[in-house]
N, C-alpha and C positions, 0 to 999 in steps of 0.2 A: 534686481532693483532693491534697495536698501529703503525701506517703509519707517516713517518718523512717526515716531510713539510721543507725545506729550502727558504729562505724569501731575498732575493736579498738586503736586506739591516737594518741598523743596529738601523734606528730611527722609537721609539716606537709607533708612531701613523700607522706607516705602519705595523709594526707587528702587533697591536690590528686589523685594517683593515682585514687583513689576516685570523688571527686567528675567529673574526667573522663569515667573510663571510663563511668558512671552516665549523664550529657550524652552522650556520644557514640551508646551504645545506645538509649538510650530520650527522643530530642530534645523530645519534646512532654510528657512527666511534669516535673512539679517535686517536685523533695527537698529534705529539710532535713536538712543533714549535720551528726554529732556527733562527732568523735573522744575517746577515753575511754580511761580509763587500766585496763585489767585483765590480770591475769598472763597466763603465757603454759604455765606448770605446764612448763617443759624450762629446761634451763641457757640462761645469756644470751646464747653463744654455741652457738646448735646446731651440729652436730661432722659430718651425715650428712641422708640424706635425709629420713627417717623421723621424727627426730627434728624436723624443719625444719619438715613436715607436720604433726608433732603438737603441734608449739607455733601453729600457724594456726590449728587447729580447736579447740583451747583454746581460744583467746583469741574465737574466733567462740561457742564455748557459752559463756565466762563473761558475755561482754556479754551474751549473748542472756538469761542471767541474773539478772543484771543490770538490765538495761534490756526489761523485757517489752514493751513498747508500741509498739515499734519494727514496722517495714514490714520490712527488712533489717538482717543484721548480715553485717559482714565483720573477717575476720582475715588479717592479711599479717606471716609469719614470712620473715626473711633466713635461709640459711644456706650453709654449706660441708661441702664432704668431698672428703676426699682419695682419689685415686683415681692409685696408684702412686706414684712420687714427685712429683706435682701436687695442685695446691688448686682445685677448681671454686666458684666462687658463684653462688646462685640464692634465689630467693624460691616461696612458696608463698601462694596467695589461695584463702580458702576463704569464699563467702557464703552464706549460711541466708535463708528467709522461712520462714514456719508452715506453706507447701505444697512447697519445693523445696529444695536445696542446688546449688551448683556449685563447681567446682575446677580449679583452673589451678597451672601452673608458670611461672616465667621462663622466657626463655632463660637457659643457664649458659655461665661465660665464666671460664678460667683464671689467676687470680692471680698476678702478679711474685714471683720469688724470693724477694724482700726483704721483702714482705709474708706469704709463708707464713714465713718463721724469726722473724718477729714472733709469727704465730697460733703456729705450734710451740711458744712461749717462754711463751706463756698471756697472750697479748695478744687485745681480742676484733676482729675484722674491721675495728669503725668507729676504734680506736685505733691500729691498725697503717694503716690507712690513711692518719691525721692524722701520722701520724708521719712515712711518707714520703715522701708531697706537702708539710707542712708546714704543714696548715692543722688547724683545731682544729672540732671537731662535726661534720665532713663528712657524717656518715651522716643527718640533717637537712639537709642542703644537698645538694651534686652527687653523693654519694658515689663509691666506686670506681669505678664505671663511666664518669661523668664526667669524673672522672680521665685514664683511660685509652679514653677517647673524643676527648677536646678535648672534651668535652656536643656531641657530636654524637649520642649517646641519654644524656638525662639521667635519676638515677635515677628524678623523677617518670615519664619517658616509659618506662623501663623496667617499671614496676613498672604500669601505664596498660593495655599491650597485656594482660596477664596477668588484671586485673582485668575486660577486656572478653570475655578467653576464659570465663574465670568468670562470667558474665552468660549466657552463650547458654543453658543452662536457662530462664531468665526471658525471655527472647527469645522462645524457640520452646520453651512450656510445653508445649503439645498433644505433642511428642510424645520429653518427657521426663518 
């Protein structure tokens, strides 16, 4: 039985994330992945943790809403907060079925100067980033982390580990 995965969003580095992590955990299920455009109900750029989190599970109820028919539905929110005079970035994964949820965080990783007096300036994360590497839509492509990895973890493989931590409910059901 081929189980429909619904993907809270429509840029392809989070769908490959998904689709990943999805293969990795569970090698012998086949899914059929959708990604899909639905709000996220918090500003574009989330500012905090809380906020970051609650634009995930947004986005995991509105599809789930959305799209009833689905096996899974997953939401993957980027965000930042500052925390004294530094910028941390992280993402949040949050996936539903009609018997579980699970939830994960990134790893976070502190932002260059030049990119937090971009955010300060009311610039959102993926435009301050294009601005100071020079390339344009990064957060679709290698985003920051890439960047400032050489893609030695590219955002898909960033965002991949997180989505696997968020799986282990579905893993080991029995005893969550």
């Amino acid at each position: 039985m081929i189980k429909k995965v619904i993907i809270a969003s429509t840029n392809p580095v989070k769908i490959n994330a998904v689709k990943v992590g999805f293969k990795k955990m569970f090698p012998l299920e086949k899914f059929d992945f959708k990604g899909v455009l639905v709000n996220s109900d918090v500003k574009s750029q989330p500012m905090n943790d809380s906020e970051t989190m609650a634009g995930a599970i947004n986005r995991t109820n509105n599809a789930k809403d959305q799209f009833k028919d689905a096996s899974f539905w997953v939401g993957i929110e980027g965000g930042i907060e500052k925390i004294k005079d530094e910028m941390e970035a992280f993402a949040w994964i949050i996936i539903k079925s009609n018997q579980l949820k699970g939830k994960a965080k990134t790893g976070t990783f502190f932002l260059p100067k030049k990119i937090v007096e971009l955010i300060e300036s009311g610039e959102e994360l993926g435009k301050a980033n294009d601005a100071v590497f020079g390339h344009t839509n990064s957060k679709q492509k290698n985003g920051t982390i890439g960047f400032l990895t050489e893609n030695n973890i590219t955002r898909t493989s960033y965002y991949t580990e997180a989505v696997i931590f968020a799986l282990i409910p579905f893993k080991n059901p029995e005893i969550y």
